[in-house]
C-alpha positions in Angstrom: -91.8 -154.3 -26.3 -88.5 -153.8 -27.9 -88.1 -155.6 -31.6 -85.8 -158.5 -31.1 -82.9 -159.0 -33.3 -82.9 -161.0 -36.3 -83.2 -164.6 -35.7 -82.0 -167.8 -37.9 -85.2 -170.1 -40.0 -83.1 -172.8 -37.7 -83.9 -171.2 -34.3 -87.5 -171.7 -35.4 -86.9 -174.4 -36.8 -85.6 -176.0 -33.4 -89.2 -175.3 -31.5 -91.4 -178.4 -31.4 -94.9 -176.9 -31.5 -97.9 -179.1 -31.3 -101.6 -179.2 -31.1 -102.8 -180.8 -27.5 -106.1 -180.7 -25.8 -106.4 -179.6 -22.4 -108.1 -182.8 -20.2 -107.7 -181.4 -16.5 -107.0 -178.5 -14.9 -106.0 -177.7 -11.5 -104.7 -175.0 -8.7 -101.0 -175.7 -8.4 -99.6 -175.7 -5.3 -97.4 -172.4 -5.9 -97.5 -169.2 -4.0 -99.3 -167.0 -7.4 -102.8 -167.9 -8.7 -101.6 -170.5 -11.2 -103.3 -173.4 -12.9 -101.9 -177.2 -13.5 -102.8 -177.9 -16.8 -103.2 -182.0 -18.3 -102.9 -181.8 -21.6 -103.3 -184.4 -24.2 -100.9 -184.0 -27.4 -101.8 -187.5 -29.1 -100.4 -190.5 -29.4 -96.6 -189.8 -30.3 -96.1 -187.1 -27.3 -98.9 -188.6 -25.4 -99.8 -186.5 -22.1 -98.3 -183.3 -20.7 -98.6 -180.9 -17.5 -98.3 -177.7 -17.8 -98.5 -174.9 -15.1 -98.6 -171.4 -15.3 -100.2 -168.1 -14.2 -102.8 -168.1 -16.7 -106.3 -167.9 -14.6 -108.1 -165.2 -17.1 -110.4 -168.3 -18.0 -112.4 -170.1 -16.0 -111.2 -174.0 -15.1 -114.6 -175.3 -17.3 -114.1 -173.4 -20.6 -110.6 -174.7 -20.4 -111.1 -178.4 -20.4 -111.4 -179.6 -23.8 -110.0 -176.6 -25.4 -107.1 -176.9 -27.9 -104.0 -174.7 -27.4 -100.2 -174.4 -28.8 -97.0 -175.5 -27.1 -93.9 -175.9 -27.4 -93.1 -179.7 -26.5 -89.3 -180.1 -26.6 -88.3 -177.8 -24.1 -86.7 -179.4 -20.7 -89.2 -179.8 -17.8 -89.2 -176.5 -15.7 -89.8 -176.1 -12.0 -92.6 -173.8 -10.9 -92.4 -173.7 -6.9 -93.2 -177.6 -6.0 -95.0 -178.1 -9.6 -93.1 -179.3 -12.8 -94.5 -178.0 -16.2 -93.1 -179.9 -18.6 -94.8 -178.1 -21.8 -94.9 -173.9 -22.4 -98.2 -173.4 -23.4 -98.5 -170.6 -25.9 -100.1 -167.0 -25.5 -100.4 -163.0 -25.9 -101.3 -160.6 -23.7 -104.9 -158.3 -24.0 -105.5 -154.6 -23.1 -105.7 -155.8 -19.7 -102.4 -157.5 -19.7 -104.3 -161.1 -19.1 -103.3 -163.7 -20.9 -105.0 -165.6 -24.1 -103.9 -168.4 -25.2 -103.2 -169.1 -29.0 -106.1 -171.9 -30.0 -106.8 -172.9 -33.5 -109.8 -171.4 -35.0 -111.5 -174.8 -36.4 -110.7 -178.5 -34.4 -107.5 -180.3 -35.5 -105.8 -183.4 -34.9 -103.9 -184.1 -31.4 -100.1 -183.6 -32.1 -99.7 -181.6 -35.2 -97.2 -179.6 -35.6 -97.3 -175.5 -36.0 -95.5 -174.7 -39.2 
């Protein structure tokens, strides 16, 4: 992948990433393999769906997991399915994706600086 050009502090600055913990997931009714994600992001955001093609884990080592996403972006549609958050990852060798997770358990909601 191409190095992007550089960007403003204020473009980063912008993103509202947060600390939520996944609750449910789901198939979503869309035509790829793709799950529907519940996840909890504390009090202040409160809860959150998320969908995407992200099935490189298995539905029960998701649950209860903490990821990173970005919070403030406007709802998108995904087929019939609304993801409302952009849940944060990199790809592996295989070109799967992993999710970005803290290393040690953190409070619901805080914010990625």
């Amino acid at each position: 992948m191409p190095i992007k050009p550089t960007a403003h502090f204020s473009h980063f600055d912008a993103l509202d990433i947060r600390v939520g913990r996944i609750v449910k997931v789901e198939d979503a009714a869309t035509k790829k393999p793709t799950y529907k994600m519940t996840i909890d992001f504390g009090p202040e955001i409160g809860v959150k769906i998320s969908c995407g093609a992200y099935k490189s884990y298995a539905r029960e080592f998701l649950i209860g997991q903490q990821v990173l996403a970005v919070v403030n972006f406007a709802p998108r549609k995904m087929g019939p399915e609304t993801s409302e958050v952009l849940v944060l990852g990199v790809p592996n060798a295989a070109g799967d994706t992993i999710y970005v997770m803290p290393q040690q358990p953190v409070d619901l909601g805080v914010t990625l600086f």
